[in-house]
N, C-alpha and C positions, 0 to 999 in steps of 0.2 A: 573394515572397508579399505580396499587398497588407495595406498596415497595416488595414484591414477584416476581414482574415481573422485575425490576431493579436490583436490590442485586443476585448476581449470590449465594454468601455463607457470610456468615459471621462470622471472626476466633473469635475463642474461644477467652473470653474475653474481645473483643469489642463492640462498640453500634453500632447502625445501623447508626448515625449520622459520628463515625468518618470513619466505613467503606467507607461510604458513598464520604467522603473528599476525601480520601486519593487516593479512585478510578477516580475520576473528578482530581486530582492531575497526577496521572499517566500519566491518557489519555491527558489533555493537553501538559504534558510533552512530550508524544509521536507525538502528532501536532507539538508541535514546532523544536523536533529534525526532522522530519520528513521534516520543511522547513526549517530547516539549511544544509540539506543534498543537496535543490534543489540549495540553494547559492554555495554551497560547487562546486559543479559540474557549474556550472556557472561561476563562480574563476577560476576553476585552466582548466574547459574546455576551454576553450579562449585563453588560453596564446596561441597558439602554432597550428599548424595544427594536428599534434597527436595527443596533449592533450588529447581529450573526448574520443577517441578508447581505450587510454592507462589508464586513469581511469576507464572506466569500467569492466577491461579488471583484473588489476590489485586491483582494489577495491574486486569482485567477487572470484581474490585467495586467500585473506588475509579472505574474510569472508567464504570461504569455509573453510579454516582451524581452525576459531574460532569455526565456527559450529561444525566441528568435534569433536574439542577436547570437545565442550561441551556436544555433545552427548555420548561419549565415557567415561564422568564422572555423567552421567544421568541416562543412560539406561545400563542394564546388559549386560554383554560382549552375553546369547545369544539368546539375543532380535535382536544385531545387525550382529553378524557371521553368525545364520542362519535362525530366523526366520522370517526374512524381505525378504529374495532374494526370491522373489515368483514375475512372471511375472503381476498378477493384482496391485501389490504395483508399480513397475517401471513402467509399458508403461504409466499411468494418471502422473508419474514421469517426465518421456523424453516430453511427449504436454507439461505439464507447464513450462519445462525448457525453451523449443523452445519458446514460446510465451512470456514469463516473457522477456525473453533475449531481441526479437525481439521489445516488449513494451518498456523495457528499452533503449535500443539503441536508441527509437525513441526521447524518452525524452532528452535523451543527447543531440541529434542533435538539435531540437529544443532549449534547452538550451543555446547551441552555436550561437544560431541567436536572442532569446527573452530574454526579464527577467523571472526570478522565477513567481513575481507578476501577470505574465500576464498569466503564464503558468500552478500553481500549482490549482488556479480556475477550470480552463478546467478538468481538471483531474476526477470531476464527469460526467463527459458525459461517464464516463463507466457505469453510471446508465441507458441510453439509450443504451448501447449498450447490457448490460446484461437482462435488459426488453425486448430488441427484441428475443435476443438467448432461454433466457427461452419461451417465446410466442411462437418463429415462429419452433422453435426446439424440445424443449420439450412439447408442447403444453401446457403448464402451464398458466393456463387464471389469467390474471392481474387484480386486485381488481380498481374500480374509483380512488383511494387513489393513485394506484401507476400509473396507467395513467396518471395523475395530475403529480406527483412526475416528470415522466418524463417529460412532455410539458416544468415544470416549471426550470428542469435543460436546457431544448434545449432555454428557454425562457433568462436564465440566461447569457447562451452562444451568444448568438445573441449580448444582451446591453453589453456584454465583449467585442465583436466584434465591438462595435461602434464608432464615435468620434477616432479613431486613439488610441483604447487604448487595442484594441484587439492583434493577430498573425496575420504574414500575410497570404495569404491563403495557399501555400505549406508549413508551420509550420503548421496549424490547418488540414491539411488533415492529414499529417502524422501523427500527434497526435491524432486523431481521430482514424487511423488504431491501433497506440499504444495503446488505451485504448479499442479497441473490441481485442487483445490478451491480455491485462490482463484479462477482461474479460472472456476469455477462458484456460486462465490460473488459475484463481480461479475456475472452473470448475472442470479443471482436479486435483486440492488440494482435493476439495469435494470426487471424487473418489475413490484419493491417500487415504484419511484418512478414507474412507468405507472400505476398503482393508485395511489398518493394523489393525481396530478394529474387521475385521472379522477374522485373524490370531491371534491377541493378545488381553488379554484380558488387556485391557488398558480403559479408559474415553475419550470423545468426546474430551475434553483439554489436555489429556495426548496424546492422538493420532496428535491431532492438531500442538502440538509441535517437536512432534518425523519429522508428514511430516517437517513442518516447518526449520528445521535441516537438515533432509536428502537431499534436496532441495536444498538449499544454498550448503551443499557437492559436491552434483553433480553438481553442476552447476560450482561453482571452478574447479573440477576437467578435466572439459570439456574445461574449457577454460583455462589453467592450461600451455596448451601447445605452447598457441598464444605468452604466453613471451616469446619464444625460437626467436618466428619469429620477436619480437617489437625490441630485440635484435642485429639481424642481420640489422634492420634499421636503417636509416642514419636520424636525429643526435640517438644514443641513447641513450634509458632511462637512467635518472639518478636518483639518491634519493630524488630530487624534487617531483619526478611519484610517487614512493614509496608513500613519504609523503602525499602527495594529496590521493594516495590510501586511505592512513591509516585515513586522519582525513573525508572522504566519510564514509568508513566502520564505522567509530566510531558511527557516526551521525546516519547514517541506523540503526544499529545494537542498539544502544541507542532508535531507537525509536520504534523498535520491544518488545523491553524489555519492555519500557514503556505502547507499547498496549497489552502486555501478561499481564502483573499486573494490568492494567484496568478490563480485561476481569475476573481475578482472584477477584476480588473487588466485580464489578459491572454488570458482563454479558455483553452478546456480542450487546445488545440494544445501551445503551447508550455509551460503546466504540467505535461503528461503529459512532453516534453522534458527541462525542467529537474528534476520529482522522479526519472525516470530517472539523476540523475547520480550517485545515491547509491550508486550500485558505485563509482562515481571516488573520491567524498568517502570513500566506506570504506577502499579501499585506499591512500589518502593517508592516512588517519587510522591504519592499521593502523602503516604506516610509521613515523609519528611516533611511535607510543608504543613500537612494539619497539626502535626508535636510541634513548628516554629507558630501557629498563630494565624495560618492563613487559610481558618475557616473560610472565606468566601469561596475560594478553589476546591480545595477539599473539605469535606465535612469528616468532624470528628467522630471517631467509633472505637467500640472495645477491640481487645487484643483479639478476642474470636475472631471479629468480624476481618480484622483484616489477617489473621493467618486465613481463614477461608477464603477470601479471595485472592491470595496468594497462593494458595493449595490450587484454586482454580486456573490461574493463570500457568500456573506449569502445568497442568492438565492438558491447556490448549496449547503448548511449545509443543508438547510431547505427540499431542496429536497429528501436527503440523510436520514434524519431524517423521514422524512412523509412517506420513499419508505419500509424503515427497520422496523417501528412501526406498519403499517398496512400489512408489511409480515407478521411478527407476528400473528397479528389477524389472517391473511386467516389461515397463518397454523391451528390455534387453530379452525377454522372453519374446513378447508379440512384434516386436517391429512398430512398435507406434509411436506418436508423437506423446513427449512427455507433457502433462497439462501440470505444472507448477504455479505461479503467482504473479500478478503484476505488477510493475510500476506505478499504474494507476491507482492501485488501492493499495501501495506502500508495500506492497511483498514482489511475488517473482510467478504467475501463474501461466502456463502453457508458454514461454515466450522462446525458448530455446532447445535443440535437440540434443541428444545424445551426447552427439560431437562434442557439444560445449559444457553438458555434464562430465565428462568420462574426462577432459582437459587432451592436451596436443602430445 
C-alpha cells in the first residue's frame, strides 16, 4: 500500500520514517491502555456485589467531566452555546449513548464472571455484527474480502470457544448482544459527525472529536444522577469506588488519546489495525499476571489453552485488518462512505472519509 494511503499528514519537519513510528507507537499505546482498562474493571468489579454497577456508573461521571472541560478549552464558547443544539446532532447522540451504555454494561457483567483474556478477543465479532447491519440494513453489498474477514472472525470465535478456554454460553450471548450495540452505536457517531460538519465548518477529525466529547458529556451527565441513588444504598460507596472510578477512566481515556494521535499520525487504516491488537496485548497480559500469582484476575491454564487463544486473537487482528483494508478499496471503487470503528467502542468504525484515510 502506498505510504499515501497510510500517513494521514505529516508535521512539518518530519520524515515519513519517524511519522511513521511514532504513529505505530500511539496506536499500541492505545491497545494496551485499552487492555488495562478491561483488568481494571475486572479488579475492582469483583470485589463486592455493586462493584461493576458502581464503576461504570461512576467512571462515566469523572469522564463526562474531563470531556468537558476539554471540550470547553477546545472549541469556541459558540460552537458549543449555540451552534451545536440542533436536533440532527442529538437524536444519533441519545442511540449511541443508549447502546454504548447498554454495550458497555454488558462487558462489565461479563467481566464479573470471565477474564479480560478470554473476553477482549471476542470483542471483534462486532465485525460480524456490523457486516450484517451494513448488508441487511443499509443494503451495502460486502466485497469477498470482507465476507472472508467475517467467517474468519466467527471462525476465530469458535477455537476461542473450545477446549474450556472460551465464555460460557450466557457471557458470549450477552456479549454478543453487547457488541451488535456498539455496533449501532458507531453508526449513530457516523451520523452525529455528518451533522456537525453540516453545521460547522470543521474537518472530518475535528468533527470526530467534538462528537467524541460531546458523547462522553452526555453520557456522565445522564448518569450523573444514579450517584444520588448508589448513595442511598446500603453499604455505601466509599473512595474506594471513587478510586476505581478514577484509575478506569484514566486507562479509557489514556487510550482514547492514544488512538486520536495514531489517527493524527497515520490515518484511520492502520489505527483501526493496531487498536485491534488489544485481544493480543490482553491475552499476553492475562498470561503475565496468572505466572506472577494473580489468579483472582486471571485464571490459570495450560500452555494449549493459552497459545489457542492467542491463535484466536490474531485471528480477529487479521480479520479486522483484511475487513478495513478492503473497505478502503470498495469505497475507492463505489464512492462510499468508509464504515471503519469507533471511539465509543475503543476502535475507529464509519467515522471518517477517504480524504482522511488516503492522508493530505
Amino acid at each position: 500500500m502506498p505510504a499515501g494511503h497510510i500517513l494521514r499528514s505529516t508535521p512539518p519537519g518530519s520524515n515519513v520514517v519517524n511519522t511513521l513510528f511514532f504513529g505505530i507507537v500511539a496506536g499500541l499505546t492505545a491497545a494496551f491502555f485499552s487492555s488495562v482498562s478491561y483488568l481494571v474493571s475486572r479488579h475492582h468489579g469483583t470485589r463486592e456485589k455493586h462493584a461493576s454497577r458502581r464503576l461504570l456508573i461512576f467512571a462515566h461521571v469523572l469522564m463526562g467531566f474531563i470531556c468537558g472541560t476539554a471540550a470547553w478549552s477546545t472549541y469556541s464558547a459558540d460552537t458549543l452555546l449555540s451552534d451545536i443544539w440542533h436536533w440532527s446532532i442529538w437524536l444519533p447522540c441519545v442511540v449511541s449513548t443508549g447502546t454504548y451504555l447498554f454495550g458497555t454494561s454488558a462487558v462489565f457483567r461479563v467481566l464479573t464472571r470471565a477474564d479480560a483474556s478470554r473476553l477482549s478477543p471476542l470483542l471483534g465479532l462486532k465485525i460480524i455484527a456490523l457486516g450484517l447491519i451494513v448488508s441487511l440494513v443499509f443494503g451495502q453489498t460486502l466485497s469477498i474480502e470482507q465476507w472472508f474477514a467475517v467467517m474468519l472472525c466467527a471462525a476465530a470465535a469458535i477455537l476461542l470457544q473450545q477446549g474450556g478456554s472460551g465464555l460460557p454460553v450466557q457471557s458470549l450471548i450477552l456479549l454478543s448482544c453487547g457488541c451488535i450495540c456498539f455496533a449501532i452505536a458507531d453508526l449513530g457517531i457516523v451520523e452525529m459527525i455528518n451533522a456537525i460538519q453540516t453545521r460547522l465548518p470543521l474537518s472530518r477529525f475535528s468533527a470526530g472529536c467534538l462528537a467524541l466529547l460531546l458523547t462522553y458529556v452526555f453520557i456522565g451527565l445522564i448518569v450523573s444522577p444514579l450517584t444520588l441513588f448508589e448513595y442511598a444504598r446500603q453499604p455505601c460507596p466509599t473512595i474506594r469506588d471513587w478510586r476505581a472510578a478514577a484509575e478506569y477512566s484514566a486507562a479509557w481515556l489514556l487510550a482514547m488519546f492514544g488512538l486520536y494521535a495514531c489517527i493524527g499520525y497515520v490515518g484511520v487504516i492502520l489505527s483501526t489495525i493496531l487498536q485491534s491488537t488489544r485481544g493480543i496485548m490482553s491475552v499476553i497480559l492475562g498470561a503475565i499476571l496468572s505466572g506472577q500469582g494473580w489468579h483472582q484476575l486471571e485464571s490459570q491454564v495450560d500452555r494449549h489453552v493459552l497459545v489457542r487463544r492467542l491463535i484466536a486473537a490474531v485471528c480477529m487482528t487479521t480479520a479486522v485488518a483484511l475487513y478495513v483494508v478492503s473497505n478502503h478499496n470498495s469505497y475507492e471503487i463505489e464512492n462510499k462512505r468508509v464504515f471503519f470503528s469507533s471511539p465509543m467502542s475503543d476502535n475507529l468504525m464509519g467515522i471518517f472519509d477517504a480524504e482522511d484515510v488516503k492522508g493530505e
